[in-house]
C-alpha positions, -999 to +999 in steps of 0.1 A: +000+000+000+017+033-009+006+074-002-020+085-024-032+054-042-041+027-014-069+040+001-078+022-038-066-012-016-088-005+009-117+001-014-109-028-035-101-056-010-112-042+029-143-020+023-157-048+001-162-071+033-126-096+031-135-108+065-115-116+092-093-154+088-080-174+121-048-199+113-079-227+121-103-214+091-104-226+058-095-199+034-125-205+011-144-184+038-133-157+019-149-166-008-177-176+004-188-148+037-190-107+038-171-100+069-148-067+070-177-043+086-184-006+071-154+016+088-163+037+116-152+074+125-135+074+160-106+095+178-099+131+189-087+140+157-124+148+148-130+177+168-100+193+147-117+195+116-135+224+103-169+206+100-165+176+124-176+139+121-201+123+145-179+096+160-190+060+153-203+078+119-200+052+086-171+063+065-180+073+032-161+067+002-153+102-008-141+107+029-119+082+026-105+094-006-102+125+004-082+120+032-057+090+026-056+098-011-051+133-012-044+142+021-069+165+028-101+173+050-126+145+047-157+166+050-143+197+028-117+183+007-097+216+021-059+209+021-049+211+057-015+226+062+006+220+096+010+261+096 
């Protein structure tokens, strides 16, 4: 996974619902059961933004584009600098 493109990974693989796998479970669970759960908003990071997030609020796609991908707010797509 690299800066900018793998929230694409997470999209792809995670977000789709890869599921969870113990060293005991037969890897055709994978195929077979949904199991990664939408992400969830959580941490004290969100009162810093300019138009906070609800903690426990679903992450959205474009959120998490926005912010692993570009780097930026993931309400406002503003560019956030450490001024």
């Amino acid at each position: 996974m690299t800066a900018g493109q793998g929230y694409r990974y997470l999209l792809n693989s995670v977000v789709v619902g890869d599921g969870d796998r113990d060293a005991v479970t037969a890897l055709t669970r994978y195929y077979e059961q949904a199991g990664t759960p939408p992400g969830r908003w959580y941490g004290s990071g969100l009162s810093g933004l300019r138009e906070p997030l609800e903690a426990g609020s679903e992450v959205r796609e474009e959120q998490l584009k926005r912010l692993l991908g570009h780097g930026q707010d993931p309400v406002t797509g503003e560019n956030r600098s450490n001024a």
